[in-house]
N, C-alpha and C positions, 0 to 999 in steps of 0.2 A: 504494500500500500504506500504510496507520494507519502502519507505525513508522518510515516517514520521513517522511509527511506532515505537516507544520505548522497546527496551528490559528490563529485569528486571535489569539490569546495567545503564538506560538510555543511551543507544547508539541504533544508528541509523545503517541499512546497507545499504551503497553506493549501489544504483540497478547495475549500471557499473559493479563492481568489487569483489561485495561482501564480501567489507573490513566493519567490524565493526569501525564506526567514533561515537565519542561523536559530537551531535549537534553545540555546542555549538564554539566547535574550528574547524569545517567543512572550508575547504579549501576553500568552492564553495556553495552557493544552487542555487535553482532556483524554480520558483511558475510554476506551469502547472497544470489548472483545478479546480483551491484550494487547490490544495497541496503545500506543500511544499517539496524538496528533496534537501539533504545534499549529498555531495563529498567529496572522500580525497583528489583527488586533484582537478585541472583546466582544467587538459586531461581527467579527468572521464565526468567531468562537461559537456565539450567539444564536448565529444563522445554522450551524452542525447542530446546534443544540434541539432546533425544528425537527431534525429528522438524519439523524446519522446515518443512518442505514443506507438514505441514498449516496454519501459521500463514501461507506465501508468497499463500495463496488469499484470506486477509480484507482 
């Protein structure tokens, strides 16, 4: 899954918005399923929070 996968820069991309976020300074995450997923912001966060399930699929 993108929100825990690491690019070769280590960064993550937000499934929301497909902004590239360094983990580390992610505005937001959240666990769902075992994963874990990184945000740039609180309104990305916010918007998975609707409905994760369809973001679990990208």
């Amino acid at each position: 899954m993108l929100g825990k996968k690491k690019s070769a820069t280590g960064r993550v991309i937000d499934l929301v918005c497909g902004m590239k976020i360094d983990p580390a300074t992610a505005a937001a995450t959240r666990e769902h399923n075992g994963t874990t997923f990184y945000f740039c912001s609180k309104g990305c966060a916010k918007t998975f929070d609707s409905d994760p399930h369809r973001y679990e699929q990208a």
